[in-house]
BAPADO-12307 format. One line per field, with one value per residue: residue in one letter; x, y, z of N, C-alpha, C in turn. Coordinates in steps of 0.1 Angstrom, whole numbers. Each point is the difference from the previous one (the first is absolute). Example, Ala and Ser with C-alpha at 12.3 -4.5 7.8 and 13.67 -1.06 7.14 Angstrom:
2
r <- (A S) $
n.c1 <- (132 -4) $
n.c2 <- (-57 11) $
n.c3 <- (78 -7) $
ca.c1 <- (-9 9) $
ca.c2 <- (12 11) $
ca.c3 <- (0 0) $
c.c1 <- (9 -8) $
c.c2 <- (12 11) $
c.c3 <- (0 8) $
END
This chain:
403
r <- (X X X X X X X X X X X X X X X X X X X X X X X X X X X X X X X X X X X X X X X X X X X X X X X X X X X X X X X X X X X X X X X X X X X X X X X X X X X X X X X X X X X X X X X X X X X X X X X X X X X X X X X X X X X X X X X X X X X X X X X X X X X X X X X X X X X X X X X X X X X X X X X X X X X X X X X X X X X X X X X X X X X X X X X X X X X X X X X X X X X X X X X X X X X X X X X X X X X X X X X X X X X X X X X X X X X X X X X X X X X X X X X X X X X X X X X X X X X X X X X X X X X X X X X X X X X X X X X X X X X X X X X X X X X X X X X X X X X X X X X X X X X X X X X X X X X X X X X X X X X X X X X X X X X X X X X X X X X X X X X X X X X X X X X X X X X X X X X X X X X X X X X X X X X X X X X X X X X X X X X X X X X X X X X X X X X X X X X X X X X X X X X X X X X X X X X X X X X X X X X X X X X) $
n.c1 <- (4 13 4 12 2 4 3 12 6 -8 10 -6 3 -6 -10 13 -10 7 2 7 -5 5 5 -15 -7 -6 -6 -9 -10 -6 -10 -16 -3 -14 9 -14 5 10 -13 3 15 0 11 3 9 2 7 3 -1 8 -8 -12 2 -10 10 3 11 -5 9 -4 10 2 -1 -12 1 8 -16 -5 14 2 -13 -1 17 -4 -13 13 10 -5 -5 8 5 -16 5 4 -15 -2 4 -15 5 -9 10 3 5 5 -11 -7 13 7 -10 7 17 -3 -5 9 -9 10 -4 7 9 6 9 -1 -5 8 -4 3 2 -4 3 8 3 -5 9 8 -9 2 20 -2 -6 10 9 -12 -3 10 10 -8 -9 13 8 -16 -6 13 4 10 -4 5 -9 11 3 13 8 3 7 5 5 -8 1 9 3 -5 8 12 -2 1 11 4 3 11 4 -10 8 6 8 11 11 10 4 9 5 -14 -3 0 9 -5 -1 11 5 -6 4 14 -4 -3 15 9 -7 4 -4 13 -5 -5 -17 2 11 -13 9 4 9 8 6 9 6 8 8 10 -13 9 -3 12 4 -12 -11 0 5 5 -7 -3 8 5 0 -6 3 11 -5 -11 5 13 -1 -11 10 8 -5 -3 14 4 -11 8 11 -13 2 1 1 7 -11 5 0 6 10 13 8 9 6 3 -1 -15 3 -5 10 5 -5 -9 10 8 -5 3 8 3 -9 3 11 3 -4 6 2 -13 6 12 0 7 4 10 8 -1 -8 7 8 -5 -4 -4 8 -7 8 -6 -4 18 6 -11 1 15 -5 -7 5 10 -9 -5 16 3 -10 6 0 7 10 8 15 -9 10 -1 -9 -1 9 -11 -14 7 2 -12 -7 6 -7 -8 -9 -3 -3 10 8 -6 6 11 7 -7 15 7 -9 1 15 5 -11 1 10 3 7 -5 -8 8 6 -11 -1 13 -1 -12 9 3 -12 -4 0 1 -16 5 12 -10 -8 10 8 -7 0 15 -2 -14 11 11 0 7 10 7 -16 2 12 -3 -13 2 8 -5 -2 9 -3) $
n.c2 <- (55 1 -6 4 -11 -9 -6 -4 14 2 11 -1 7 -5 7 -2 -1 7 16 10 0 5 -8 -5 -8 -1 -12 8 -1 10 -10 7 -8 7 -10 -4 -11 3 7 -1 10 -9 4 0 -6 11 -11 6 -15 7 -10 2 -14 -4 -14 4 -19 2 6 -9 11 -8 4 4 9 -15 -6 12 11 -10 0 15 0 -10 5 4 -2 -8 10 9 -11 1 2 15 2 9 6 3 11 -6 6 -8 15 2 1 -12 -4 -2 11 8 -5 -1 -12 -2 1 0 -12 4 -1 5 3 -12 -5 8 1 12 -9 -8 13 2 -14 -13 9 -15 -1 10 -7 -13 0 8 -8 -11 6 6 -8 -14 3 10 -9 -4 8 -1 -14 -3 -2 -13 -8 -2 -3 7 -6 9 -14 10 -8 11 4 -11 5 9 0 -5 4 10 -14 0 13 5 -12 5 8 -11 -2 9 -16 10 -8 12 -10 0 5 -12 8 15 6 -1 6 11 4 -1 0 9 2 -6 5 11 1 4 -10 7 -1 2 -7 -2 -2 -1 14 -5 4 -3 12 -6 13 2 -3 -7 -4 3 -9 6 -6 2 -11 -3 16 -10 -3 11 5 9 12 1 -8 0 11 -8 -4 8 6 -5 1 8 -1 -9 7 11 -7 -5 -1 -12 11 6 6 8 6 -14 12 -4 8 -3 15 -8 10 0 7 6 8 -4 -10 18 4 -7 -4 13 -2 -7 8 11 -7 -3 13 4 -14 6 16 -7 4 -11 2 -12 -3 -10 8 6 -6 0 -9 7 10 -2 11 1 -8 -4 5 -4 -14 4 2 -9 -7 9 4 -15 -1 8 -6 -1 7 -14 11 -10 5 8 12 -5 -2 7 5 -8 5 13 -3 -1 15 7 -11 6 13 0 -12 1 6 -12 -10 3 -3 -12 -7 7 -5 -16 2 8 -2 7 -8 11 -1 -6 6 11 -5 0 18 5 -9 5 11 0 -3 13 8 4 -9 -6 2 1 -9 -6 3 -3 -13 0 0 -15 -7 -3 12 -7 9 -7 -3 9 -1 -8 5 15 -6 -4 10 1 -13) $
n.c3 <- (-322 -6 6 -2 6 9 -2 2 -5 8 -5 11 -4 14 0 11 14 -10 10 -7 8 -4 -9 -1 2 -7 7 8 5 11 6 2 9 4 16 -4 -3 -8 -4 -12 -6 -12 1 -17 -5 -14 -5 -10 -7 -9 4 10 9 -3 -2 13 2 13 4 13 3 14 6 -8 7 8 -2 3 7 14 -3 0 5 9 4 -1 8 9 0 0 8 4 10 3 4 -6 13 1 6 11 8 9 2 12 6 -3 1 13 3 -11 -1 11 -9 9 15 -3 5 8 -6 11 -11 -1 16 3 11 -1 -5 13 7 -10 4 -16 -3 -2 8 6 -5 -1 12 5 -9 0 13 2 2 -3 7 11 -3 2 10 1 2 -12 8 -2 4 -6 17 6 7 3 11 1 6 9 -5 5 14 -2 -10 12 8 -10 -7 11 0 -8 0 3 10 -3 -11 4 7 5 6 0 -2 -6 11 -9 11 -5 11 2 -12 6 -9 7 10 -4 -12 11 1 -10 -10 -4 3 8 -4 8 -3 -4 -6 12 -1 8 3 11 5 4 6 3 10 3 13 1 -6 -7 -9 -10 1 6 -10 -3 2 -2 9 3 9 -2 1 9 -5 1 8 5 -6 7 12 -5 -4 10 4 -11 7 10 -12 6 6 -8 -5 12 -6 6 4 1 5 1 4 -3 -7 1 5 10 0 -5 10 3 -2 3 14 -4 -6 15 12 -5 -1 11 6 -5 7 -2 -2 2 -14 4 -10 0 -9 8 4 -6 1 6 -11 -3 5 11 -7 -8 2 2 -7 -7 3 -6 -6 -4 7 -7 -11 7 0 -11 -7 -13 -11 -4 -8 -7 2 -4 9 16 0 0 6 8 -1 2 15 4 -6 4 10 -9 14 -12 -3 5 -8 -8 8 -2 -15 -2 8 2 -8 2 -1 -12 -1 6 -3 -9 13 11 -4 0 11 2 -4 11 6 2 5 15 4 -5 14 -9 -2 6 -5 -12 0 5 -10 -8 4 1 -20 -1 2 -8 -4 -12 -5 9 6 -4 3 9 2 -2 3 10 6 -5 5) $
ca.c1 <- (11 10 9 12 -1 8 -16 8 6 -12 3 -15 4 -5 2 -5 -7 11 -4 11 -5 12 11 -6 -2 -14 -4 -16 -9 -6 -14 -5 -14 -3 -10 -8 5 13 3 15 3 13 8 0 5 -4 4 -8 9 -2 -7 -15 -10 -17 0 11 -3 4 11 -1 14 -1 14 1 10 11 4 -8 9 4 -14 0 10 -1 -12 3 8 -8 -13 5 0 -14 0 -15 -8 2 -8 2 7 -4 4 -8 10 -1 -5 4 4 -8 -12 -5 3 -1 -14 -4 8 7 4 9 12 20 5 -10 -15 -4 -13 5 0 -17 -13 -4 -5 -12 -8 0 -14 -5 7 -5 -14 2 4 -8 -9 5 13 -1 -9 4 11 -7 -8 9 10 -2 -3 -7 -6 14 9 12 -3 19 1 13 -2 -13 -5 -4 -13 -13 -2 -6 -15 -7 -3 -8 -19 -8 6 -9 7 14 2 14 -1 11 2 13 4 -12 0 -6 -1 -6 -9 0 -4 -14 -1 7 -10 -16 -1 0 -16 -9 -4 5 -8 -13 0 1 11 6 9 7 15 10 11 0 15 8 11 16 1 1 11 8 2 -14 1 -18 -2 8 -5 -13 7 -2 -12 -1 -11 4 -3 -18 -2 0 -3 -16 -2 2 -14 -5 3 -9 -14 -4 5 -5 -10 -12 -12 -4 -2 8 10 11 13 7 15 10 5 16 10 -2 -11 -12 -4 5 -8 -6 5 4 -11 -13 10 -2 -13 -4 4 -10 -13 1 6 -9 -4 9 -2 10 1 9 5 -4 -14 -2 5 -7 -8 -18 4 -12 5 -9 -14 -1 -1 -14 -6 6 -6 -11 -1 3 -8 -9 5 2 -16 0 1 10 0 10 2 5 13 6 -9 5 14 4 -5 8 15 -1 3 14 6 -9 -3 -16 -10 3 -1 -17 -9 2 -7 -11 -4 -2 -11 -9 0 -2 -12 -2 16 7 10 -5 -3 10 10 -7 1 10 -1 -10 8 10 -4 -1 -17 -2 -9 0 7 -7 -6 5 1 -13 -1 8 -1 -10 4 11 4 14 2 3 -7 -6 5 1 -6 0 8 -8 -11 5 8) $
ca.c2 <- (9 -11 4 -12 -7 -9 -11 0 4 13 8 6 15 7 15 0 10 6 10 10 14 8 -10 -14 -14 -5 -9 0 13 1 1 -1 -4 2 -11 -3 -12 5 11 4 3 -10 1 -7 0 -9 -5 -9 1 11 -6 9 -12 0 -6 -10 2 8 -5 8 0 7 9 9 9 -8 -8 4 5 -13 -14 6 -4 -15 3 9 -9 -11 5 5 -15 -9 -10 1 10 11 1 17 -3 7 3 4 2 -3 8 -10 -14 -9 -7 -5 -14 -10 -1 -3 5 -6 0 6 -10 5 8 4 6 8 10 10 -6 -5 9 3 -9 -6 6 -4 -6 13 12 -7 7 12 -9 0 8 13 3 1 4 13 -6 -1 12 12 -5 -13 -14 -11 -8 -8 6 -8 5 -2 9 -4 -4 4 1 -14 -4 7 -9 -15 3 0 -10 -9 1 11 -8 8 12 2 -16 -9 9 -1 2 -1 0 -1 -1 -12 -9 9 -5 -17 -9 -3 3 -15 -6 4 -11 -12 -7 -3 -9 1 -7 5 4 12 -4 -5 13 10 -7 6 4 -1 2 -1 3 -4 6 -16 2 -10 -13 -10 -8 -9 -14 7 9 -6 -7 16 9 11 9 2 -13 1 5 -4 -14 2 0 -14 -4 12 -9 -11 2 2 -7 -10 3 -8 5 16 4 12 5 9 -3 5 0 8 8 -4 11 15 5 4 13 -9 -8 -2 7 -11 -5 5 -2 -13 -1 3 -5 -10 -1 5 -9 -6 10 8 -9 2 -5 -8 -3 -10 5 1 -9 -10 3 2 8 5 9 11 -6 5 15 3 -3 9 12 -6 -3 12 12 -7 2 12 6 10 -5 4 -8 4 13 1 2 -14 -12 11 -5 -17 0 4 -7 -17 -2 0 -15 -10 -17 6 -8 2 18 8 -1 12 14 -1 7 16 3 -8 12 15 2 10 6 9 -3 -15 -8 6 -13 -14 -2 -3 -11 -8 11 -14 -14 2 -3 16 3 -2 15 15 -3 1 9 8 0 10 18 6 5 14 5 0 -3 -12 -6 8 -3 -17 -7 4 -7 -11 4 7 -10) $
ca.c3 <- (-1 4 14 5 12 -2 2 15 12 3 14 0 8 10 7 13 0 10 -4 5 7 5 6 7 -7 7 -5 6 5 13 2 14 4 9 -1 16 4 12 9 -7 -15 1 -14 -8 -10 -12 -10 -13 -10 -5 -14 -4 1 8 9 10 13 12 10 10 7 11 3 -10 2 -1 -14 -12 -15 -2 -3 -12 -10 -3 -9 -13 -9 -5 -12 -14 -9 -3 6 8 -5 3 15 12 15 12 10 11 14 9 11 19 -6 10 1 -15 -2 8 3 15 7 10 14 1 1 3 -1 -19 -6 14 3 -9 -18 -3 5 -14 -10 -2 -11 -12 -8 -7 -9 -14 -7 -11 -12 -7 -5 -2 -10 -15 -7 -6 -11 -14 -6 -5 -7 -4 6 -4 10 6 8 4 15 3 13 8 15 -4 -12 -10 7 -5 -15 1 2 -11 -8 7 4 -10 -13 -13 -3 -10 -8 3 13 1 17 5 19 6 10 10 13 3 7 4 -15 -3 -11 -6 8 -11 -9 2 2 -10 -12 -12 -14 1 -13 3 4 -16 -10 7 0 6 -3 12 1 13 7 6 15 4 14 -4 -7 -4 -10 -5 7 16 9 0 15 9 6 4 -11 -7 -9 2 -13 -9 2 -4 -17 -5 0 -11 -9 -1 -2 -14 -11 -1 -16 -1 10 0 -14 -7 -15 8 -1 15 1 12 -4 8 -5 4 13 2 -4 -15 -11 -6 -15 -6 1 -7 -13 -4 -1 -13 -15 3 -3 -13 -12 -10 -7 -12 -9 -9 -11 -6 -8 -10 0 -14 -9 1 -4 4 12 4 9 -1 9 16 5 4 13 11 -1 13 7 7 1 8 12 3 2 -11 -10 -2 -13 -3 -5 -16 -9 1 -7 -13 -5 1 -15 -11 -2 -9 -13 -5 1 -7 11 -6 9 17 -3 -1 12 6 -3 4 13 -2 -4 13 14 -7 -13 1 2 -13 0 0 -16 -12 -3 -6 -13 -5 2 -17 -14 -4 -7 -13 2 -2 4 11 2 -2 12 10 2 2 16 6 -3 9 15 1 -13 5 -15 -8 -3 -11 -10 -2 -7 -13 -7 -3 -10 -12 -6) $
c.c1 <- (12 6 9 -1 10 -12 5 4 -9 3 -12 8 -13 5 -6 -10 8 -9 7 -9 7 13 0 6 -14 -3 -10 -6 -1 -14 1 -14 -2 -8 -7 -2 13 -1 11 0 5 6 2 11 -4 9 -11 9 -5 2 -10 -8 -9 1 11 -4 7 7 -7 8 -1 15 10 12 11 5 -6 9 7 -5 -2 7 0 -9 0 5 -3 -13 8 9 -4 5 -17 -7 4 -9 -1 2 -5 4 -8 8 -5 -4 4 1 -9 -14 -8 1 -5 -15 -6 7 7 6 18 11 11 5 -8 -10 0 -12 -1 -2 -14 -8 -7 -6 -11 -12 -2 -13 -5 3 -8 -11 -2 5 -11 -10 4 9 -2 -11 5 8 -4 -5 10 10 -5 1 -5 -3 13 3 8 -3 20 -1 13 -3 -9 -8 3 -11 -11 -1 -9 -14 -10 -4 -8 -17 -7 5 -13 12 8 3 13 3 22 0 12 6 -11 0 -10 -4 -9 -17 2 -3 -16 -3 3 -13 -11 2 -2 -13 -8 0 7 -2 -12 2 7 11 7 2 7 16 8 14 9 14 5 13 6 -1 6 13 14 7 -10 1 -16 -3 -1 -10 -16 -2 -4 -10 2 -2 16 1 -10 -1 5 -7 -14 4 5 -15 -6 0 -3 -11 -5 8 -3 -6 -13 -6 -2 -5 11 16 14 14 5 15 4 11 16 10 -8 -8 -17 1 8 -10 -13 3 -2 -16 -15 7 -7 -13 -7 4 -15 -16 -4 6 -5 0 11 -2 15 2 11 2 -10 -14 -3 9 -7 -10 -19 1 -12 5 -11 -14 7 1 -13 -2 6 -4 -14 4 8 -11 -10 6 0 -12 -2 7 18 7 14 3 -2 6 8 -7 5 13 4 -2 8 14 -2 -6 17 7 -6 -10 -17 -9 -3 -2 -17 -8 6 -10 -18 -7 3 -13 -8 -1 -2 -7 3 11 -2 11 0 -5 9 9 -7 -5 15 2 -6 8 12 -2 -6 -21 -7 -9 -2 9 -6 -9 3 6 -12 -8 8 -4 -15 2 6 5 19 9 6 -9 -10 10 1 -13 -3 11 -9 -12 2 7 -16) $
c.c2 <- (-6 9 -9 -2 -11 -12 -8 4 15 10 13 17 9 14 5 9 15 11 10 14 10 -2 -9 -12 -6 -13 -4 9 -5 4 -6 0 5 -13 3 -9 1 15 13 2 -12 3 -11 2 -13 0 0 2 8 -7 7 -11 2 -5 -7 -3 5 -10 13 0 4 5 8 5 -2 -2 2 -2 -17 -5 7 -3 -12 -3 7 -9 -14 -1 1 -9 -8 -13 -5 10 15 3 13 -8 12 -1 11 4 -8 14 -4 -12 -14 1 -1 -15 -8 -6 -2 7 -9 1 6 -14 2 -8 8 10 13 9 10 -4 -7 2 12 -9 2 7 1 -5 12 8 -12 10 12 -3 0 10 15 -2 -9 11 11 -5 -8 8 11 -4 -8 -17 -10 -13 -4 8 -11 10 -4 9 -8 -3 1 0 -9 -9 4 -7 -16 4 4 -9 -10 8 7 -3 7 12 0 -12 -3 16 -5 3 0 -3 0 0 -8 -4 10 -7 -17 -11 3 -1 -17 -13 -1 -7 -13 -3 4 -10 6 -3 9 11 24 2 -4 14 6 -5 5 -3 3 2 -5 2 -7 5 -10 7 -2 -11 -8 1 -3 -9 9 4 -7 -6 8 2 12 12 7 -11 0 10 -8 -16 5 3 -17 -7 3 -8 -13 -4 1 -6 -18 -2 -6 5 14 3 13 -8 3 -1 9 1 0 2 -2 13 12 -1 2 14 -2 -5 3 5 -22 -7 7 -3 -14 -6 1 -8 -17 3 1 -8 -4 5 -1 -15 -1 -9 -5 0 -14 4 4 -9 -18 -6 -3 1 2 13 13 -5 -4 14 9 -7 6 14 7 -4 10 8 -4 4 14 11 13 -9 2 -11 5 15 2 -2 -16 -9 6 -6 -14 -3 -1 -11 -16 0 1 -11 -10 -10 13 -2 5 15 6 -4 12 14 1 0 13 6 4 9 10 3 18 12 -7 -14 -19 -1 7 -16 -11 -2 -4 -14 -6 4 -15 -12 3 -6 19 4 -1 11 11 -1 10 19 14 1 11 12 8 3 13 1 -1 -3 -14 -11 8 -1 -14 0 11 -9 -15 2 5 -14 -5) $
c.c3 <- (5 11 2 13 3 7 15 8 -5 7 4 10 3 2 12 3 9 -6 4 3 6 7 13 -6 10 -3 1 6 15 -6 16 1 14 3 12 8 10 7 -3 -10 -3 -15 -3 -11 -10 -12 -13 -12 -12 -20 -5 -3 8 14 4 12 6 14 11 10 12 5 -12 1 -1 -16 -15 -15 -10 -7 -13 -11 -5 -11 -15 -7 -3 -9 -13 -4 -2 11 12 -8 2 13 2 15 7 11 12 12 8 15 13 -6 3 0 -13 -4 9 4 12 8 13 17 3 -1 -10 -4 -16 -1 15 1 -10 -14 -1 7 -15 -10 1 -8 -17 -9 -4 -6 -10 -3 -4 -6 -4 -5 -4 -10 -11 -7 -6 -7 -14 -6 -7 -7 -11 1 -2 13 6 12 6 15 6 13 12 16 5 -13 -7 11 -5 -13 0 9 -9 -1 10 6 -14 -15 -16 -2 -7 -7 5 8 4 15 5 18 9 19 8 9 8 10 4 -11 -3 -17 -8 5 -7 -9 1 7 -15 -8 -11 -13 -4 -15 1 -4 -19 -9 10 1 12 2 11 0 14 2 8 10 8 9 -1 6 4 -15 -2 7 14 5 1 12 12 9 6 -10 -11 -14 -10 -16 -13 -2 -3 -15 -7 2 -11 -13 -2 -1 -9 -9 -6 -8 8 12 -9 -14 -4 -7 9 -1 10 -3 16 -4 9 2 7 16 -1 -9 -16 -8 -10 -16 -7 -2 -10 -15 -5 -3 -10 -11 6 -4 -16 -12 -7 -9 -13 -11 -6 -17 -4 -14 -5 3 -13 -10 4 -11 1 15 9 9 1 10 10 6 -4 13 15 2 4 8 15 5 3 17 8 1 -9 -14 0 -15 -4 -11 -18 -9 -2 -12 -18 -6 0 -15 -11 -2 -4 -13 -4 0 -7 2 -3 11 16 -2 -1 17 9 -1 4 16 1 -8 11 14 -1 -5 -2 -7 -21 -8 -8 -15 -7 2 -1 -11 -11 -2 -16 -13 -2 -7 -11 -3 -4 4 18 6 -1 15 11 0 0 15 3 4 9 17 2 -15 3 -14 3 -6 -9 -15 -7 -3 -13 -12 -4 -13 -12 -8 -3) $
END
């Protein structure tokens, strides 16, 4: 069935997941788990994009509450221009900050760390493990969800993140550590890395992603403050440590990239830092198409974007395949360019992906109508008609048949 399209410039109009409830605007739900692990109710907020897909991955948000409505918007808007995947987003309030985020518990050291702030620590091995064991189970069991999780956590909670990856690297594929609190427990965490094995097979397919703020004394400087000692220093210099550890291609199997954030603070950086994170982890995902991709000639543009496409939905742990409608109108506009040949691999991948969809053989049958292949046209359209009854491919092939 023909659908005008423009074969370059694709404009795709998303329909936010907004919902007007009595002069609301909603963007997600509160669920809650009774955990027996924390001893506690622990609310929950949930994002889901409002496609009606089986399956997304999931972004697990600590300090929900901060940053829920932020990561949402980002997540909208970067989906609904196929730059990243479409994400459900789980956000997690916050009860007791400190002894959730902090995997250890720390000895007392002023100014950073006083009595009062790490006499609550160290109870971050056990918020993972109601992670594991409480909150995906209730977030698969109810949601639609696919194997993929991202794990996003600010200062604490980029402490807790990078712990993940260094003790519980099975719980998540990519991981965003904003301003990470490093120097937490005397570097114990920074310490751990630098005695593991990065290379280590635990460690392969995993990505991170590592934001760093503009906490720097003043008139110090990148160079300068490396120089430094003492404890107003000690946080940013353990995330430059941070950095360099994972940025040694040749000691680390993770997938890594890093900023510093010259322009924003500690409480700034994580809007920028999760933006960015995301277009990084996710740069695998968008397929773009050029001009000489199709005017090339005996083009291999159709079998790379099969291989890209596998090769996504190998990543993301569910099937994932280019849009219909899209594959549809490319169709149509290289028959209008007189590029036949390129027009039937199209139409034939949309088969490939569609079997199921009316639609796909009414234009591939259009296609055979072009080249003046009739029998191949009736073909096709009768396919149509046994999926979905529809007068335009009932009329194309009653006309067929009457010649």
């Amino acid at each position: 069935m023909k659908t005008f399209k423009y074969l370059f410039i694709i404009l795709l109009f998303a329909t936010p997941n907004l919902t007007d409830s009595q002069n609301e605007v909603v963007i997600g739900k509160m669920d809650s788990i009774q955990s027996k692990i924390l001893n506690e109710e622990r609310k929950i907020m949930v994002y889901i994009p409002p496609l009606g897909v089986k399956n997304y991955p999931v972004i697990y948000l600590l300090d929900g509450d901060a940053h829920f409505t932020s990561v949402v918007g980002m997540v909208e808007q970067l989906g609904s221009n196929n730059i990243i995947p479409n994400l459900m987003v789980v956000a997690i309030p916050n009860t007791n900050r400190t002894r959730d985020l902090t995997p250890t518990k720390s000895e007392p050291n002023p100014p950073m760390a006083p009595q009062g702030l790490v006499a609550q620590s160290g109870g971050g091995r056990d918020f993972l493990r109601f992670m594991e064991k409480e909150l995906f189970p209730h977030i698969e069991k109810n949601y639609p969800t696919s194997p993929y999780r991202m794990f996003i956590g600010h200062s604490f909670g980029g402490l807790l993140v990078m712990d993940a990856l260094n003790n519980r690297p099975d719980l998540f594929t990519s991981y965003i550590s904003i301003d990470p609190s490093m120097c937490w427990d005397n570097k114990k965490l920074l310490n751990a890395f630098n005695e593991s094995n990065l290379k280590d097979e635990k460690y392969k397919n995993k990505s991170l992603y590592l934001g760093i703020a503009n906490t720097l004394e003043a008139g110090m400087d990148t160079t300068s403050v490396r120089k430094a000692k003492g404890p107003m220093v000690e946080p940013i210099n353990s995330i430059f440590e941070t950095r360099d550890l994972f940025r040694n291609t040749n000691e680390s199997a993770v997938d890594f990239s890093y900023k510093y954030y010259e322009n924003d603070d500690h409480g700034s950086a994580p809007l920028i830092t999760t933006y960015d994170g995301l277009r990084f982890l996710f740069d695998f995902y968008k397929f773009d198409i050029k001009f000489s991709d199709v005017m090339t000639p005996n083009t291999d543009i159709v079998d790379r974007m099969k291989t890209h496409f596998t090769k996504v939905s190998n990543t993301l742990g569910y099937d994932n395949k280019p849009d219909e409608g899209t594959i549809n109108g490319m169709g149509y506009q290289l028959m209008q360019m007189n590029k036949h040949d390129l027009a039937k691999q199209f139409f034939e991948m949309n088969v490939e992906y569609h079997p199921k969809s009316s639609n796909v053989y009414d234009s591939l049958g259009d296609y055979y109508l072009a080249v003046e292949n009739k029998n191949k046209a009736k073909e096709n359209f009768i396919k149509a008609l046994a999926l979905q009854e529809n007068p335009y491919s009932r009329e194309k092939l009653e006309k067929l048949e009457k010649e």
